[in-house]
N, CA, C and O atoms as a Maestro MAE file, in Angstrom:
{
 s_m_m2io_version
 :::
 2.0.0
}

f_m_ct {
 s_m_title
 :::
 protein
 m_atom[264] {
  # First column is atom index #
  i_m_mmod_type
  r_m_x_coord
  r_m_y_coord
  r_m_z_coord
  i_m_residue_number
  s_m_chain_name
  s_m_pdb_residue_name
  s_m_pdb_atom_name
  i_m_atomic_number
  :::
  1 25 0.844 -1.179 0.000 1 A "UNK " " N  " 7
  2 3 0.000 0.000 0.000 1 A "UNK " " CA " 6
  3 2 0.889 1.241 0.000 1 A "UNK " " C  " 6
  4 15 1.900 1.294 0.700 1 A "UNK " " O  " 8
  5 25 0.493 2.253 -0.805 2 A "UNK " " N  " 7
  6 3 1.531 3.219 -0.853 2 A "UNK " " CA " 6
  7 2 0.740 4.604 0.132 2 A "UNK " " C  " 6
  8 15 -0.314 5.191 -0.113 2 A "UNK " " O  " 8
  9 25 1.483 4.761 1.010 3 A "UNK " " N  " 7
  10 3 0.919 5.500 2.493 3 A "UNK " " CA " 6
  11 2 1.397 6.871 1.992 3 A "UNK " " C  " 6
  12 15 1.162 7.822 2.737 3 A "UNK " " O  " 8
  13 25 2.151 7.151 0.621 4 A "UNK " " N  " 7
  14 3 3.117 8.569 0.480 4 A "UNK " " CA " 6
  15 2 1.923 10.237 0.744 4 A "UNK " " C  " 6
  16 15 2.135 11.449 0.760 4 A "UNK " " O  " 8
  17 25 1.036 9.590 0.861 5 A "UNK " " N  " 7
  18 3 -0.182 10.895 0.141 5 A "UNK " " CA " 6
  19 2 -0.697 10.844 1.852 5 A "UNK " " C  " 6
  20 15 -1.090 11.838 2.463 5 A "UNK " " O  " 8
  21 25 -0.613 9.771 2.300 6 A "UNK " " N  " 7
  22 3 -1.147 10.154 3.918 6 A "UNK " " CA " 6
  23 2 -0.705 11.199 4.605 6 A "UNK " " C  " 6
  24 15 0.487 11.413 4.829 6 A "UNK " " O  " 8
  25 25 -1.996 12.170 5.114 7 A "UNK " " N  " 7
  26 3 -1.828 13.369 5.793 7 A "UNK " " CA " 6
  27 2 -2.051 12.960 7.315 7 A "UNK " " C  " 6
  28 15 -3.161 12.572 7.678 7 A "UNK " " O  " 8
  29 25 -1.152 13.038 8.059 8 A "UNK " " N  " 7
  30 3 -1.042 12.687 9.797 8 A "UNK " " CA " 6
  31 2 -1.688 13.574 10.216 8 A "UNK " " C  " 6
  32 15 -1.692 14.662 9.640 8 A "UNK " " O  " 8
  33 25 -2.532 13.305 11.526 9 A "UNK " " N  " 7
  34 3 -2.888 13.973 12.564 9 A "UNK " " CA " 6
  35 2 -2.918 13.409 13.776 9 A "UNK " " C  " 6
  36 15 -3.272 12.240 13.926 9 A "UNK " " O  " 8
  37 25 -2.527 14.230 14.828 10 A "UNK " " N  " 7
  38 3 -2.713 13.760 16.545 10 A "UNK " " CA " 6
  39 2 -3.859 14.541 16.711 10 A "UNK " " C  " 6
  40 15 -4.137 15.563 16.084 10 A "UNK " " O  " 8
  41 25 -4.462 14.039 17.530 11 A "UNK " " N  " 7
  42 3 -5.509 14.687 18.469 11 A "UNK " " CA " 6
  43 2 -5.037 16.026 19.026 11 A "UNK " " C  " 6
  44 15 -3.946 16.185 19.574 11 A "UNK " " O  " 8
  45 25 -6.067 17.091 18.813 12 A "UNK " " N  " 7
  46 3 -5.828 18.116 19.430 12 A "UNK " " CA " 6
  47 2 -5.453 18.223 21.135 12 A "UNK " " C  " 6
  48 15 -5.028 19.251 21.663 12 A "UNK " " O  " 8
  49 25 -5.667 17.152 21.729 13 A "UNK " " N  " 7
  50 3 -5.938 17.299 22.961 13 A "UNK " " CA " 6
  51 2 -4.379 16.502 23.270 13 A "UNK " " C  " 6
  52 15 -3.785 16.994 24.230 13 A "UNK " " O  " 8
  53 25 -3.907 15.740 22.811 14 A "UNK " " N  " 7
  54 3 -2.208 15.247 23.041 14 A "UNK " " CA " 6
  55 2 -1.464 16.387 23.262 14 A "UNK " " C  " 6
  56 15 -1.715 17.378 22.576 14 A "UNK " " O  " 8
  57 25 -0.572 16.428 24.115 15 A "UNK " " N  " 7
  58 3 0.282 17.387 24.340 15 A "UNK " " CA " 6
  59 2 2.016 17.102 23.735 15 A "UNK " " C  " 6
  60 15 2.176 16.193 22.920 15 A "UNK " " O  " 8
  61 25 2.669 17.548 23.983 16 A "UNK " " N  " 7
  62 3 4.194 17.993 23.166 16 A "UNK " " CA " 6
  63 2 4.838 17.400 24.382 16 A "UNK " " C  " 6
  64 15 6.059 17.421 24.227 16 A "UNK " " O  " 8
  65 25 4.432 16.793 25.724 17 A "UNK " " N  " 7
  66 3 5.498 15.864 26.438 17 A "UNK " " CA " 6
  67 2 5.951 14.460 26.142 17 A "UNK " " C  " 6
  68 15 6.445 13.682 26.958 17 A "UNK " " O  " 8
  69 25 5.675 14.199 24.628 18 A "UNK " " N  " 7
  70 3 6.716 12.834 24.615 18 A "UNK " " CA " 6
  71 2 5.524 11.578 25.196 18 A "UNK " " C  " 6
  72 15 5.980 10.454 25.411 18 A "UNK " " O  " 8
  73 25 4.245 11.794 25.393 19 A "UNK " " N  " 7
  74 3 3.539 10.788 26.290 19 A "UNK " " CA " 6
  75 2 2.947 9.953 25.059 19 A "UNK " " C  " 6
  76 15 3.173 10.186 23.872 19 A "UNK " " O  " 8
  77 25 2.084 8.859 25.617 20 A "UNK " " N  " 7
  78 3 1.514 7.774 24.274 20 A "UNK " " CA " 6
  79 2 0.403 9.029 23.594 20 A "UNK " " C  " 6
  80 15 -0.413 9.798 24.103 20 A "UNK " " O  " 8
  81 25 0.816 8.791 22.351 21 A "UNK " " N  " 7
  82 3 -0.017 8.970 21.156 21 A "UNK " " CA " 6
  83 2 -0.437 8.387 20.181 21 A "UNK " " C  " 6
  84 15 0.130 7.337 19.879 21 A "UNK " " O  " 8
  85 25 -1.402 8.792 19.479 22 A "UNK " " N  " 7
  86 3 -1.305 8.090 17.744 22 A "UNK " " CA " 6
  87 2 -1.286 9.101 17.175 22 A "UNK " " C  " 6
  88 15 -1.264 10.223 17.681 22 A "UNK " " O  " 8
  89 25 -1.296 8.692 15.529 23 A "UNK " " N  " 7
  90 3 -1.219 9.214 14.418 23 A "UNK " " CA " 6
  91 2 -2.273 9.068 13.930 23 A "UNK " " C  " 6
  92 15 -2.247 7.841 14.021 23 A "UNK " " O  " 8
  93 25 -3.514 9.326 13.329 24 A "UNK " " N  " 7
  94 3 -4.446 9.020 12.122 24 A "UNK " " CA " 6
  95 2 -4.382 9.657 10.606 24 A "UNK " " C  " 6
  96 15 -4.246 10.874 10.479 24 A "UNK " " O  " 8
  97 25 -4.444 9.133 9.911 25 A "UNK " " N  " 7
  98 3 -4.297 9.240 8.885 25 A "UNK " " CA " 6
  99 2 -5.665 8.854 7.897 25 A "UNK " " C  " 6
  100 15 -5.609 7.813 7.242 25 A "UNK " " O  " 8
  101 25 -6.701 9.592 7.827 26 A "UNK " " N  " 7
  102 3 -8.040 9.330 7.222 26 A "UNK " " CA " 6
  103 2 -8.415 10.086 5.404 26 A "UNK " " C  " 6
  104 15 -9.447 10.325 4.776 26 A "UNK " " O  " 8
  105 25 -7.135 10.215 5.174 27 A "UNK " " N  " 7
  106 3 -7.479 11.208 4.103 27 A "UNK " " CA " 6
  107 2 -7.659 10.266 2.590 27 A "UNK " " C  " 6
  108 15 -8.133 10.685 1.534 27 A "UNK " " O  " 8
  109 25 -7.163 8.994 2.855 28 A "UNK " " N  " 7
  110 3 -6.646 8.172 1.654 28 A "UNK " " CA " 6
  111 2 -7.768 7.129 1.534 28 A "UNK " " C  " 6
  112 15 -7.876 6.216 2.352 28 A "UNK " " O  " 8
  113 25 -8.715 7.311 0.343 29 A "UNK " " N  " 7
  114 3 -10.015 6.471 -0.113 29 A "UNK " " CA " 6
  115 2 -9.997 5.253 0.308 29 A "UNK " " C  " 6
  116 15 -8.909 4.818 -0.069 29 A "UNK " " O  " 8
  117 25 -10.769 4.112 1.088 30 A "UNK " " N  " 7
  118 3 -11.250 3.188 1.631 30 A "UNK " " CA " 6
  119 2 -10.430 3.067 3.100 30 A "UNK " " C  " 6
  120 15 -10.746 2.121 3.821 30 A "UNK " " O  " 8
  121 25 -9.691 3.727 3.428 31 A "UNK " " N  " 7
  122 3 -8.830 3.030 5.053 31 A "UNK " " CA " 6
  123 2 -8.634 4.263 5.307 31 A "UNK " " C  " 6
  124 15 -8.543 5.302 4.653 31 A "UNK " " O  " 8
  125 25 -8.562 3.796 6.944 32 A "UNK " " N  " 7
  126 3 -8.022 4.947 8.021 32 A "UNK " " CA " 6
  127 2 -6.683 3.737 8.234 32 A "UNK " " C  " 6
  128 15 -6.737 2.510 8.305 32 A "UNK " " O  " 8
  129 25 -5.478 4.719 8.299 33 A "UNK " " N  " 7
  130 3 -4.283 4.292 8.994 33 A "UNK " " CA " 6
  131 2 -4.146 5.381 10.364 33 A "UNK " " C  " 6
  132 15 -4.363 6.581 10.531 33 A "UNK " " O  " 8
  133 25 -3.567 4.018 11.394 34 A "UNK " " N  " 7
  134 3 -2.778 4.988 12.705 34 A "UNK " " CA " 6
  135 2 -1.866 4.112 12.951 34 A "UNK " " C  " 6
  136 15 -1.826 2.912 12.679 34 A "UNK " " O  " 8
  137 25 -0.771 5.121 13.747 35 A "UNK " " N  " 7
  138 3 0.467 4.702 13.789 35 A "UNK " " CA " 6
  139 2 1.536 5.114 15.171 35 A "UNK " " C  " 6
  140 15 1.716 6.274 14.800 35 A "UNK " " O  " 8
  141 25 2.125 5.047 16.096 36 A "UNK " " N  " 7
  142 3 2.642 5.409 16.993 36 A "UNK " " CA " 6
  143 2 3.081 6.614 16.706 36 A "UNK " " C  " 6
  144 15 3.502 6.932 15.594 36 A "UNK " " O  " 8
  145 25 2.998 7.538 17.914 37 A "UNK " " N  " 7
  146 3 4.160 8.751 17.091 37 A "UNK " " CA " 6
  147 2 5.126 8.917 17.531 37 A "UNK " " C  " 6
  148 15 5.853 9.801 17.077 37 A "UNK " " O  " 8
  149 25 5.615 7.932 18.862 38 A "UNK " " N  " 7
  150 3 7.219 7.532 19.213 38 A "UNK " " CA " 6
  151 2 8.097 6.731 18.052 38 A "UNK " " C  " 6
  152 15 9.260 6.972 17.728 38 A "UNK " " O  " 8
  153 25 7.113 5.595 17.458 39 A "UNK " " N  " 7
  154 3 8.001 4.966 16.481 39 A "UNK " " CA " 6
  155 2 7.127 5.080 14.806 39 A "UNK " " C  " 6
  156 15 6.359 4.326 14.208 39 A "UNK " " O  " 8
  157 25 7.530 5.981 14.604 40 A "UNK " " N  " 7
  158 3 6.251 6.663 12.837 40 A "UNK " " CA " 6
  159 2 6.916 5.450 11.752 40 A "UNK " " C  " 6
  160 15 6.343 5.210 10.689 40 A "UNK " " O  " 8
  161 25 8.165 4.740 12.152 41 A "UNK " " N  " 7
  162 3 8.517 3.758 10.783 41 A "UNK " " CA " 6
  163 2 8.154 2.103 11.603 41 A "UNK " " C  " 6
  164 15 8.575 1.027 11.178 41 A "UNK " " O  " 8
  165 25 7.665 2.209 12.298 42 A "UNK " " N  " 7
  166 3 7.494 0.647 13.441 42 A "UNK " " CA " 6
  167 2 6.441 0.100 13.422 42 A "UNK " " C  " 6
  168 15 6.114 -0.730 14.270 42 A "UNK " " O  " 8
  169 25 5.594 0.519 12.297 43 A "UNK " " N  " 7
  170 3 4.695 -0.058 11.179 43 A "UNK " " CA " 6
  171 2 3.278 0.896 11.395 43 A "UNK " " C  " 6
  172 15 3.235 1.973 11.990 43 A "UNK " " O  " 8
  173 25 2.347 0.314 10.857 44 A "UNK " " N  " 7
  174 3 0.972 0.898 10.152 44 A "UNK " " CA " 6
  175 2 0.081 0.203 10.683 44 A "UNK " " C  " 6
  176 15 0.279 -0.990 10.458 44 A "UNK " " O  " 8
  177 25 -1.276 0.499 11.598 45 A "UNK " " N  " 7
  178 3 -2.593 -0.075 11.455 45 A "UNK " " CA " 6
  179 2 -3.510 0.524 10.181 45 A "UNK " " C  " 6
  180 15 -3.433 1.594 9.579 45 A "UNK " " O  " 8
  181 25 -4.365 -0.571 10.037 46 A "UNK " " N  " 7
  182 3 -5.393 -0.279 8.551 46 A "UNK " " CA " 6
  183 2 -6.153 -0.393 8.855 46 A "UNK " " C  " 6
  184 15 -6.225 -1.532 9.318 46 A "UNK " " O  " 8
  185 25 -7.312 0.295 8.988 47 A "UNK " " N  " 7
  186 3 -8.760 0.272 8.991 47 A "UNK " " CA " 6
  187 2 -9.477 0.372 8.463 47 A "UNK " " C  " 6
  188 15 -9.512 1.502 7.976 47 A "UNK " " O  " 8
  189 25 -10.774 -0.639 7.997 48 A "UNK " " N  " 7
  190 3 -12.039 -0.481 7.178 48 A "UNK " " CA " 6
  191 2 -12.394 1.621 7.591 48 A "UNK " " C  " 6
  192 15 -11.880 2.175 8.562 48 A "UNK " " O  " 8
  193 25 -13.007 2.099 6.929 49 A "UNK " " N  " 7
  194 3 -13.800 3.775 7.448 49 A "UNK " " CA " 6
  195 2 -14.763 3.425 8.626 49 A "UNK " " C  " 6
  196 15 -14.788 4.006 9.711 49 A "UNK " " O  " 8
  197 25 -15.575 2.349 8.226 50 A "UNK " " N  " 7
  198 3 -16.533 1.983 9.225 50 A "UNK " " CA " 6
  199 2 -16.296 1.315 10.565 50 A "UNK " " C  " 6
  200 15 -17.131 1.380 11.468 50 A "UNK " " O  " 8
  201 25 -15.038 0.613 10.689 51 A "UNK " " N  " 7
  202 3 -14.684 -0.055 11.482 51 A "UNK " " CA " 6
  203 2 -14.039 1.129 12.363 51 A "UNK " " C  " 6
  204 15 -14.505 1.192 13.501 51 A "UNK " " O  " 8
  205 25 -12.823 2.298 11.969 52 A "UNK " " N  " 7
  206 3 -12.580 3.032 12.837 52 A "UNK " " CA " 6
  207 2 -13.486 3.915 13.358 52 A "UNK " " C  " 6
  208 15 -13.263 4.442 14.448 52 A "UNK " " O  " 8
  209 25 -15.174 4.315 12.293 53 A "UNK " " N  " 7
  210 3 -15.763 4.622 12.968 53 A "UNK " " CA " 6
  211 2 -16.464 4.325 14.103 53 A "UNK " " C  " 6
  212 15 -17.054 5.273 14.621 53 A "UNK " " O  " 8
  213 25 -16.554 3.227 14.634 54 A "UNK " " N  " 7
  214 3 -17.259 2.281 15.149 54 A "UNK " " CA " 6
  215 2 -16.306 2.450 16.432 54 A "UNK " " C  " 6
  216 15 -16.916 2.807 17.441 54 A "UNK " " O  " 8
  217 25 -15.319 2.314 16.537 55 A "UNK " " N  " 7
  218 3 -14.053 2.151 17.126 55 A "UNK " " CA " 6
  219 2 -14.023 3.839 17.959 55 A "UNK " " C  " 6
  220 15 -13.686 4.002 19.132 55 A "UNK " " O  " 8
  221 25 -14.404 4.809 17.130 56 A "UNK " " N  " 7
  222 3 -14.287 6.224 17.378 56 A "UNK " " CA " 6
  223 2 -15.580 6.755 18.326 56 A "UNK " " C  " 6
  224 15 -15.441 7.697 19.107 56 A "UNK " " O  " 8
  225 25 -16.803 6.060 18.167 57 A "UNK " " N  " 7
  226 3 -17.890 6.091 18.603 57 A "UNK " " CA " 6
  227 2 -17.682 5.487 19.898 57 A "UNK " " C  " 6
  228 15 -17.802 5.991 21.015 57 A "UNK " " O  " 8
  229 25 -17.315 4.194 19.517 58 A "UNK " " N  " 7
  230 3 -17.280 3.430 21.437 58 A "UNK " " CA " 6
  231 2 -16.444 4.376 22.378 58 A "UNK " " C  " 6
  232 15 -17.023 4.598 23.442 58 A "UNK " " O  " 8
  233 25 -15.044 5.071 22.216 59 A "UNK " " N  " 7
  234 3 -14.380 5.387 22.968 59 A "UNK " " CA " 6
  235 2 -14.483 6.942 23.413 59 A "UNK " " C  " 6
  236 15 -13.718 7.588 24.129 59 A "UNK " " O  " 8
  237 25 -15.564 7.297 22.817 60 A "UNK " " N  " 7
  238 3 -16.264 8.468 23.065 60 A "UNK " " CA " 6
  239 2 -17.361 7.957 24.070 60 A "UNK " " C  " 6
  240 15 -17.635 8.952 24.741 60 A "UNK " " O  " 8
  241 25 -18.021 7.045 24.448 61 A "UNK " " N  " 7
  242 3 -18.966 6.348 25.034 61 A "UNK " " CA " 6
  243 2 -17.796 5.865 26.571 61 A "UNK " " C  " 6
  244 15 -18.154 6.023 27.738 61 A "UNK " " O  " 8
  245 25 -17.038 5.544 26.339 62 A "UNK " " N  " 7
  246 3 -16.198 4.564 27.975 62 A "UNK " " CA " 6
  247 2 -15.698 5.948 28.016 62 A "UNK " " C  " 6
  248 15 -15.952 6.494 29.090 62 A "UNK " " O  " 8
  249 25 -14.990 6.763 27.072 63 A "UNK " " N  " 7
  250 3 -13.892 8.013 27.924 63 A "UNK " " CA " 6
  251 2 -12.360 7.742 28.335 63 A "UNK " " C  " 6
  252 15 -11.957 6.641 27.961 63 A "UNK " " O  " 8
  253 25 -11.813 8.207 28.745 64 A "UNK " " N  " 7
  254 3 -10.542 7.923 29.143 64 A "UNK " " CA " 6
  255 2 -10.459 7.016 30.113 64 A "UNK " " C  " 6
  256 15 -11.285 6.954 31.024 64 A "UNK " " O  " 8
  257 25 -9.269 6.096 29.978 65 A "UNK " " N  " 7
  258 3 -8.982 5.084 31.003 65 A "UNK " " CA " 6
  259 2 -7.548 4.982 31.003 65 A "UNK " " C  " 6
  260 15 -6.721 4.944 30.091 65 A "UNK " " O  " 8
  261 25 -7.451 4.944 32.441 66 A "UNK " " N  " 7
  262 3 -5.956 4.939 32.957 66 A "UNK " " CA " 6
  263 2 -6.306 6.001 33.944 66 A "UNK " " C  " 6
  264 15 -5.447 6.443 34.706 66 A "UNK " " O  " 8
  :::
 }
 m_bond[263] {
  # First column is bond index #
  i_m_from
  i_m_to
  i_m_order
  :::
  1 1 2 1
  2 2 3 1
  3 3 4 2
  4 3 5 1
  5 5 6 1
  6 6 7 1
  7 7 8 2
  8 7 9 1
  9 9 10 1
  10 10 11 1
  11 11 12 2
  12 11 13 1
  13 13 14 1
  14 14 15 1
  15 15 16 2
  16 15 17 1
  17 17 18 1
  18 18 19 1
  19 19 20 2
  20 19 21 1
  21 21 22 1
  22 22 23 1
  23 23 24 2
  24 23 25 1
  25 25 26 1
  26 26 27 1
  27 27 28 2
  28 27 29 1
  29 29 30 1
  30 30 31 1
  31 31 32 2
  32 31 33 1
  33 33 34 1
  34 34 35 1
  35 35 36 2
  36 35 37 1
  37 37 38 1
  38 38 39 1
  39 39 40 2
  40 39 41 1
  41 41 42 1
  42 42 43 1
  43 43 44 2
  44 43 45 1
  45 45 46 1
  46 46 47 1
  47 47 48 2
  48 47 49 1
  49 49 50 1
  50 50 51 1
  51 51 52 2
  52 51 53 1
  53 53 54 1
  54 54 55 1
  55 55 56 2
  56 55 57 1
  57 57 58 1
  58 58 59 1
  59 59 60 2
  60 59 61 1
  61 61 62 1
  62 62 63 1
  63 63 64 2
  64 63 65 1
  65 65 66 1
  66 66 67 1
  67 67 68 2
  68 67 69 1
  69 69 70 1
  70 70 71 1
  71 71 72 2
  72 71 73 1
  73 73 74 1
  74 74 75 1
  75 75 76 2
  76 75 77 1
  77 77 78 1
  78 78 79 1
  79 79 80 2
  80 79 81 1
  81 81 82 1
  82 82 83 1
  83 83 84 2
  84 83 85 1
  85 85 86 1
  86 86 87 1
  87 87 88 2
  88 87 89 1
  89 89 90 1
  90 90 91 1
  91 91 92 2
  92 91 93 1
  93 93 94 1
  94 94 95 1
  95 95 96 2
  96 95 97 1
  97 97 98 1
  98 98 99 1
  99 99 100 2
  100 99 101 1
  101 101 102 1
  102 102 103 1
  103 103 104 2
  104 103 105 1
  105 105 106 1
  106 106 107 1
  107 107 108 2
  108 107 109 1
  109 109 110 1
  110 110 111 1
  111 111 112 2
  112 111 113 1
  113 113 114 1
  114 114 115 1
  115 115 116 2
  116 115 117 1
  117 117 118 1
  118 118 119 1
  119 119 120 2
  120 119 121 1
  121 121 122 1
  122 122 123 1
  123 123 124 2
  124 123 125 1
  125 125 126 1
  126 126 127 1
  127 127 128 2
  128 127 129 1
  129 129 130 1
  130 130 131 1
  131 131 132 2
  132 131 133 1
  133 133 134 1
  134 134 135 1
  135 135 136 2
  136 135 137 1
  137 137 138 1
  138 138 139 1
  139 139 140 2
  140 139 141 1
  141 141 142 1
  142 142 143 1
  143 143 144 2
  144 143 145 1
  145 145 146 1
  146 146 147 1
  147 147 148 2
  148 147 149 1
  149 149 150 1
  150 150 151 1
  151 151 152 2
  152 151 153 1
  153 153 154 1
  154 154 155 1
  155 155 156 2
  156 155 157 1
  157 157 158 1
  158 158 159 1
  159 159 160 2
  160 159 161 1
  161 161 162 1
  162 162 163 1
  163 163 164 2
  164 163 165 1
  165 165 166 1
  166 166 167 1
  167 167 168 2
  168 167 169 1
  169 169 170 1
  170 170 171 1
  171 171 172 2
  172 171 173 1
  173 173 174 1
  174 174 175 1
  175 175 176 2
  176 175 177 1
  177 177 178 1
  178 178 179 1
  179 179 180 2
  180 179 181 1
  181 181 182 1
  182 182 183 1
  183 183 184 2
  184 183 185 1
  185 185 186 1
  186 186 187 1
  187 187 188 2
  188 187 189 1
  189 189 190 1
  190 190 191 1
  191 191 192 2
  192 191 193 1
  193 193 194 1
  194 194 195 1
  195 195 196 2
  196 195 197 1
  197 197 198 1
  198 198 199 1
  199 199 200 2
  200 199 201 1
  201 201 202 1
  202 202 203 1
  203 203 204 2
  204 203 205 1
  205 205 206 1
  206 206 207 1
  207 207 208 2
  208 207 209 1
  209 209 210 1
  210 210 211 1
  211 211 212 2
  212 211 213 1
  213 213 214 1
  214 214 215 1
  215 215 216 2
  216 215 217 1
  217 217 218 1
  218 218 219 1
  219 219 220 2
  220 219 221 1
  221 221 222 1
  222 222 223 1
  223 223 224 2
  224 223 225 1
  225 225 226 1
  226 226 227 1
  227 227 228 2
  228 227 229 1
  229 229 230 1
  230 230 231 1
  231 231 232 2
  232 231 233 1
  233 233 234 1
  234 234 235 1
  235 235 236 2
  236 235 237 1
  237 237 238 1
  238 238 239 1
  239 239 240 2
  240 239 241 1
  241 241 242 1
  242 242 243 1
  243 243 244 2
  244 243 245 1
  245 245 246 1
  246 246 247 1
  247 247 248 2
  248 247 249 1
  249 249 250 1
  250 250 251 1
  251 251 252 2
  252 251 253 1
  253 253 254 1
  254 254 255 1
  255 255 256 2
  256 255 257 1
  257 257 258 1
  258 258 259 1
  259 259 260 2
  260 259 261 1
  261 261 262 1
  262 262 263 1
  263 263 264 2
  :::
 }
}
């Protein structure tokens, strides 16, 4: 899969201390990719659109944990 055209984003709400993040990447027709943003070459998740939506919906529903 060629990822070259993927436009990254963190969550507005991640801060600039180095703590766990992701990457999403939703701009590229049929998949959402995310990706660590400690290790950006330590590979790629792929997602159906519907599946990360689904995924985006629940964790808006539980909220933060930890």
């Amino acid at each position: 899969m060629d990822l070259t055209g993927a436009l990254w984003r963190k969550s507005t709400k991640s801060g600039n201390n180095g703590g766990s993040c992701v990457e999403v990447a939703d701009n590229l027709p049929g998949v959402v990719l995310v990706r660590d943003t400690k290790d950006r070459d330590g590979g790629t998740l792929t997602f159906e659109p519907a599946a990360w939506a689904g995924f985006v919906d629940l964790a808006k529903v539980i909220g933060p944990v930890g």
